[in-house]
N, C-alpha and C positions, 0 to 999 in steps of 0.2 A: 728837650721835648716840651711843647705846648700843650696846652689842656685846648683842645676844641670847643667852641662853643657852641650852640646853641644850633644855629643855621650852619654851623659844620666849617666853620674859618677857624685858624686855629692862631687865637689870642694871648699873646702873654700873661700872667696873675701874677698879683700884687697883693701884699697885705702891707698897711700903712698902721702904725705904732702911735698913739694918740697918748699925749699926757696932757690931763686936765688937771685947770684951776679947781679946786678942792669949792668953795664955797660957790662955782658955778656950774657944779657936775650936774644937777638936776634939769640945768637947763639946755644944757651941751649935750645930753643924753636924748633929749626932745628933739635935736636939732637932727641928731646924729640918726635917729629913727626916722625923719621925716628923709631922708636923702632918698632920691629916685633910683628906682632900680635900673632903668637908663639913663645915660647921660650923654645927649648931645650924639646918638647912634655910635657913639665910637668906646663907651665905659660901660661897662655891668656889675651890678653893687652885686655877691653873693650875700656877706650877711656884713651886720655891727654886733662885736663882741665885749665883751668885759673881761679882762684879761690881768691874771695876778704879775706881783713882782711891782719891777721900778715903770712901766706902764699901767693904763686906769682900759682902756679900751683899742680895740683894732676893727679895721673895714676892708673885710676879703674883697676882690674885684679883679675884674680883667678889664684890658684897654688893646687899642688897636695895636698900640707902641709906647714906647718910654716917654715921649714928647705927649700923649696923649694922658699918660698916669700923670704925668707930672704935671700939668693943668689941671687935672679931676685934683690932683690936692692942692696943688697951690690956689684953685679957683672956690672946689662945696668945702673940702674940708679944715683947710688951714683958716677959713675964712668964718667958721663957727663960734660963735664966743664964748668963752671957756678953753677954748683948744690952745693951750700952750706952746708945744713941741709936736712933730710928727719925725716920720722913720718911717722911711718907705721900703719895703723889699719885694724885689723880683722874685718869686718862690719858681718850682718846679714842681710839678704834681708828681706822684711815683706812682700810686696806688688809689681808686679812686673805691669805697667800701658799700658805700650807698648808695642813691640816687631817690631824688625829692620826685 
């Protein structure tokens, strides 16, 4: 099951697993806030998190497809400085509780 988006196509979600350089988190954090909330009509940023454990932060989103997630990181986010490692996953939505 896909999460529909927005205009009602229904887009695969991703959450991408971010480890940052410790002495460069202040500015990877800046970077990570300015990312667009579209990308190239085919990426929707949902949010940028901070997230405990052996990761520092995560960036919920959908993309058209795997070939299009996989550019949105290898192109805004891997490409942030401070951003060490990334960890991509396909999620599946189950339950959705809110709405913004």
């Amino acid at each position: 099951m896909q999460k529909p988006s927005e205009d009602g196509m229904n887009m695969p979600v991703y959450m991408t697993l971010l480890r940052v350089d410790r002495p460069r988190t202040k500015n990877a954090l800046k970077s990570l806030k300015a990312l667009p909330k579209t990308w190239k009509t085919n990426t929707k940023v949902f949010y940028v998190a901070n997230v405990f454990g052996e990761w520092d932060n995560c960036v919920w989103f959908e993309a058209n497809d795997h070939d299009h997630a996989m550019n949105f990181v290898q192109t805004k986010i891997s490409t942030i400085p401070g951003v060490i490692h990334t960890y991509t996953l396909p999620t599946t939505p189950i339950r959705k509780y809110f709405r913004r």
